[in-house]
N, C-alpha and C positions, 0 to 999 in steps of 0.2 A: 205485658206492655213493653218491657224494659228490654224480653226479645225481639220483639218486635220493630223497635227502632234499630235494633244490631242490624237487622235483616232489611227494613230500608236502607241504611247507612252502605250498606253492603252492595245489594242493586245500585245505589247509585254512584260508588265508587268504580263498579264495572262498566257501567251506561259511560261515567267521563274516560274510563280507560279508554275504550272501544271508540271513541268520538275524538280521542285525541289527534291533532291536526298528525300529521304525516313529516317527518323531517324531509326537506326539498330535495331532489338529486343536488349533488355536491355541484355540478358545476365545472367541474373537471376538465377541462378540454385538452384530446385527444393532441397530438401537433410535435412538433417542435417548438422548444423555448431556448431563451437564454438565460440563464443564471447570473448572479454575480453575489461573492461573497466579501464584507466589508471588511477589512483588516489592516489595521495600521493606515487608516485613511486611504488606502487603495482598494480599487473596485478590482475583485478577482473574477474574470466573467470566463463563463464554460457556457456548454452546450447541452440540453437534455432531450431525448423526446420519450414525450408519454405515448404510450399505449391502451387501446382498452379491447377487452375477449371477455365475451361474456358475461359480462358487469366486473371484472375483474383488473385493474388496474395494474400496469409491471411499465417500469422506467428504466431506459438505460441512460446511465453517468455518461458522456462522447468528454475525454479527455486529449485532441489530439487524434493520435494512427488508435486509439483503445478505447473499446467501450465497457464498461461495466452493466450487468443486468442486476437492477435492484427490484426486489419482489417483495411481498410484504407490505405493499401500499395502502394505509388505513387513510380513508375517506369518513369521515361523519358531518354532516353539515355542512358548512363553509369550513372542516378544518382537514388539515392533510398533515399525517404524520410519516415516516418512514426512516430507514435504518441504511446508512451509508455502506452498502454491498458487505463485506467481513468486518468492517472494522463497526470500534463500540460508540459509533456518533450518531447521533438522529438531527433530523430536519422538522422542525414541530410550525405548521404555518397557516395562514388564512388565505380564502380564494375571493376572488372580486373580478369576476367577469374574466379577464385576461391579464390579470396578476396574481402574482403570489408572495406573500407576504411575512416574515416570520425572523425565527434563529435555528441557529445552526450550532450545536452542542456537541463537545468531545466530551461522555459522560465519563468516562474516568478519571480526567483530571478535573479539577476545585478552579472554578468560575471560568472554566471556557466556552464563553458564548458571544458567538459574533451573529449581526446582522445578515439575513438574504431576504434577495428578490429573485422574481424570476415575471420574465413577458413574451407572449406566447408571438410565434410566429415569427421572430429573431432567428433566422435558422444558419446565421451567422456569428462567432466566438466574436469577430471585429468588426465594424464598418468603414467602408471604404480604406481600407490598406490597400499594401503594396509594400515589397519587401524588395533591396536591390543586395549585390551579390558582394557588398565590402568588409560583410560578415565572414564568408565563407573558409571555412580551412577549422585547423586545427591551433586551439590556443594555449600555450601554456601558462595556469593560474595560480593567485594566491587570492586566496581570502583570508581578510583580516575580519574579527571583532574588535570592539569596541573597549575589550582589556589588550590588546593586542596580541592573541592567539590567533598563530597563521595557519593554515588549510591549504594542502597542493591538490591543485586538479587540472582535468584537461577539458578544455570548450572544445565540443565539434559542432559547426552550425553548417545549413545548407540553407538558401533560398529557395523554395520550389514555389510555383503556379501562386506566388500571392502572400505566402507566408512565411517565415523563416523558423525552421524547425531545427533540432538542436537539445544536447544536452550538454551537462558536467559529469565527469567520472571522477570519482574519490575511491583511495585505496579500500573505502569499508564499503562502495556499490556506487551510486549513480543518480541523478537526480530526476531518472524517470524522462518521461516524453513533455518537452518542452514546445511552446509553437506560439508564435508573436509576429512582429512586422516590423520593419523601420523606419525611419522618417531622416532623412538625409544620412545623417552620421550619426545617429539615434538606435539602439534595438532595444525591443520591450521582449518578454519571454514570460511566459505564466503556463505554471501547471495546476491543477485541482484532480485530483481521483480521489477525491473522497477522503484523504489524511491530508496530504500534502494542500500547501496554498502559500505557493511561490509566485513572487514576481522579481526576475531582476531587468535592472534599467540599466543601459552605459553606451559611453561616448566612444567613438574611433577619435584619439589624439591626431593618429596618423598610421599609417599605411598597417603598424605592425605591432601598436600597442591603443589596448582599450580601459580605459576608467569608466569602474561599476559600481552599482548598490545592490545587495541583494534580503528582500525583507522575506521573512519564512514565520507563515502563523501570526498568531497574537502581536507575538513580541521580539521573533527572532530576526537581527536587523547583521550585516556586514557588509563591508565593502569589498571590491575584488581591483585586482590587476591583471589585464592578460597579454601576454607577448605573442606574436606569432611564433609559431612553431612546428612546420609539419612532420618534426623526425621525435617528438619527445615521447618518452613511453611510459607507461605506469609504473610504479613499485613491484616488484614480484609479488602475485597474491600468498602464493606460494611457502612464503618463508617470513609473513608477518607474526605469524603463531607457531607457537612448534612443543613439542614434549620439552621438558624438564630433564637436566642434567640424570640419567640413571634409571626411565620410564623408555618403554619402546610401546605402554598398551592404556589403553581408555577403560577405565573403572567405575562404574556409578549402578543404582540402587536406583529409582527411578517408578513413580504408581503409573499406570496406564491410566486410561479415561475411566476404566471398570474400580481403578482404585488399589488394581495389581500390581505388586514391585516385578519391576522386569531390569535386567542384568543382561549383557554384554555375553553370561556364561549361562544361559537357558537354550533350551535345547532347538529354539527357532535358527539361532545363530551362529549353531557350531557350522563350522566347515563350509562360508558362503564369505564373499566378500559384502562389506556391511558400511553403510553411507550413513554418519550422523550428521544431521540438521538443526543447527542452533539458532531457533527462530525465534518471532513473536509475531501474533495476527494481527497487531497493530501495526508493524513495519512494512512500507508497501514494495520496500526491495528481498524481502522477504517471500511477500506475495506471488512477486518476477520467481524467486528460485522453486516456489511450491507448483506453478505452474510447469515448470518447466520436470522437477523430479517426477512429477504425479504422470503427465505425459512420458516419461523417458521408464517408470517403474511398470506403469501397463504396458510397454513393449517390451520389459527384459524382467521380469518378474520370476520366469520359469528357468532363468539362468544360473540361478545358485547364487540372486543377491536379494538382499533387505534395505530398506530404509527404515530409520528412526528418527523422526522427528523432537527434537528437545526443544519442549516449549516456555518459552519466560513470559506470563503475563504480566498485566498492569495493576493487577492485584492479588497479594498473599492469601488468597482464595482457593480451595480449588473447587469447588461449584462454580463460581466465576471463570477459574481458566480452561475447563472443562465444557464450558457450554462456549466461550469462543472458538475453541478447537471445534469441535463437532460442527458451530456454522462455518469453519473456514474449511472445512474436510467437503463440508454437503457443496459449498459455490464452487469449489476448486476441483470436487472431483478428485480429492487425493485420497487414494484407499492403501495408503501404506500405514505405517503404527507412530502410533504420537503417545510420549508423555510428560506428566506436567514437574520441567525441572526445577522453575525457581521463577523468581520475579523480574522486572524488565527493566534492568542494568547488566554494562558491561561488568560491576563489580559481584555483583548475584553471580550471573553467570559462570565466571572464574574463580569463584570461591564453591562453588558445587564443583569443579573439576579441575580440581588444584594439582593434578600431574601437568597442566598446561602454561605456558609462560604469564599469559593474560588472553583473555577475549576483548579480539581489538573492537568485531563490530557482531552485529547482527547482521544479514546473517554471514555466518561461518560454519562449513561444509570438514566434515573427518571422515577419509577411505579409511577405511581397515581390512585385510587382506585377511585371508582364508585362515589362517596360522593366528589369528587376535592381535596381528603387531602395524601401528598407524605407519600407513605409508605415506598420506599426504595431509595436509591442513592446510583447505583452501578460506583465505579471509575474502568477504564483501563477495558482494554480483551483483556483475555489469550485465545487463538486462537488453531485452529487444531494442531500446530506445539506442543502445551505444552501437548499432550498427554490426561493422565488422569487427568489433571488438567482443560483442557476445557471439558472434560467428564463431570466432576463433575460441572462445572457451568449451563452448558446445563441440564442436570440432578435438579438441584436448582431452576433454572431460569422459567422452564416448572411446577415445584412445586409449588413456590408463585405465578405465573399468574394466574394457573387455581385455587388454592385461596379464589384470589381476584375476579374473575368471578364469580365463585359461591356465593360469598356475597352477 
């Protein structure tokens, strides 16, 4: 008897599996939306459009002139999950016809979590703008915080078809592709690619000086000053880092992704000119320079040069820094050698390669010539966004490699 009941009990545990309702299609809809991410009481609004192939879900981030392709789109129910392109943030949310609802999470750091929305069919970042041209030129800037540490950069804005586009350059890189509107003597500028989540706001005084606020993330707040200025020029990237009194050569010990110590003095790297990359997957001027070596490395790979990517993550992990690397290698297409140096400070950094003065920023770029002696240390990248200023580094960069190749 006692069997007997297991064995109803059993049939009808199958009978309700088999009957159980159906979870509803998610609801998803296909389109353009607009985003906006809530931070420091300002609305950060970007642009997305979903896609769908095959029952299969893929979003690309529109930050501006760049898109990001985000893959990996979980749909269960009314809930939608996904992974902001390389970096370690998720978007965890609920659907409701033609909204979307939820938080937006930097999981490596401790309680960062802001509000997002998004509405479908918005297939504009602003409504009803208009940009006029009292922005335009080049600005020389200070940003202050709120202890009063100052920050030199350079504003370049342009008004195009509606919008005023624009960035800042700082000696450690750039602040990415900017694009906003004005309202008299007013410009607004906001970026989002998936880390960053900038707004700054500022006044034209007059003809040739602007008063600004600029808020970044959670909690990062300064103000700025800009002068006009179309002849002002950056710091030499050149000469912010340099060897140590008595060092002419870069030393380090260093596990690949496999877990192998790899050296400067292994037999990949004798006798080739040799490009180190002092990065993190989390930095999105980083992301500018990976883009740009991965492209430049499958054109001149057969030349008798290497890339080594040295990577600092966000956690003294390395299962953790390791499976960042491998997704920033699969999105980026970078197939040159990464390994994991140390954690994601400037003081980590320069304490694993203590022949060097200091590591000003992320990223920073070391030639080393055929012979193992550094011949350059370039600090920060200026990125697409900086115009003819990443022109000319590309321009430079392609100059001293091939060089040093032919030595």
């Amino acid at each position: 008897m006692r069997n007997l009941n297991i064995f109803i009990g059993f049939i009808f545990f199958l009978l309700l599996f088999s009957c159980k309702e159906e979870i509803p299609d998610s609801g998803l809809k296909s389109g353009l939306w607009r985003g906006e991410i809530l931070a420091q009481n300002n609305r950060i609004p970007f642009n997305f459009e979903i896609l769908k192939k095959d029952g299969v879900f893929t979003i690309y981030l529109i930050n501006g002139k760049e898109k990001f392709l985000i893959d990996g789109v979980n749909v269960h129910g009314d809930s939608l999950f996904f992974d902001m392109h390389i970096f370690d943030i998720s978007i965890k949310a609920k659907l409701k016809d033609s909204l979307i609802t939820g938080t937006y999470t930097k999981n490596y750091a401790k309680n960062y979590v802001l509000p997002f929305k998004a509405v479908l069919n918005k297939k504009l970042r602003f409504d009803n703008v208009n940009s006029n041209h009292k922005f335009d030129g080049t600005w020389e800037t200070t940003f202050k915080t709120n202890e009063g540490k100052e920050t030199f950069a350079i504003g370049v804005f342009e008004a195009k078809n509606d919008i005023l586009n624009g960035t800042f350059l700082l000696k450690t890189g750039d602040y990415r592709f900017l694009d906003g509107y004005t309202k008299k003597d007013t410009m607004f500028l906001y970026s989002f690619d998936g880390n960053h989540i900038y707004k700054f706001k500022a006044v034209k005084v007059n003809d040739s000086v602007i008063n600004g606020e600029f808020w970044s993330g959670k909690a990062g707040y300064k103000t700025f000053i800009s002068k006009r200025n179309d002849s002002i020029k950056m710091p030499n990237a050149n000469e912010l880092t340099y060897l140590k009194e008595g060092y002419e050569k870069i030393d380090f010990s260093f596990p690949d992704l496999d877990g192998n110590l790899v050296t400067l003095n292994d037999e990949k790297y004798k006798n080739k000119v040799v490009i180190l990359q002092i990065l993190g997957t989390w930095c999105p001027n980083c992301m500018d320079e990976t883009v740009f070596l991965a492209d430049w490395y499958r054109k001149n790979s057969d030349k008798g040069v290497e890339i080594i990517g040295l990577t600092y993550e966000n956690k003294n992990d390395f299962d953790y820094a390791k499976k960042r690397v491998e997704i920033m290698k699969d999105k980026l297409n970078a197939n040159y050698d990464f390994v994991i140096a140390g954690t994601s400070s400037v003081k980590s950094a320069s304490a694993s390669l203590p022949m060097l003065n200091k590591v000003v920023s992320f990223p920073t770029t070391i030639i080393i010539d055929k012979k193992g002696k550094v011949r350059r240390i370039h600090t920060g990248f200026l990125g697409p966004a900086t115009g003819i200023y990443y022109e000319e580094f590309v321009d430079d960069f392609n100059q001293f490699v091939k060089k040093l190749i032919e030595e």
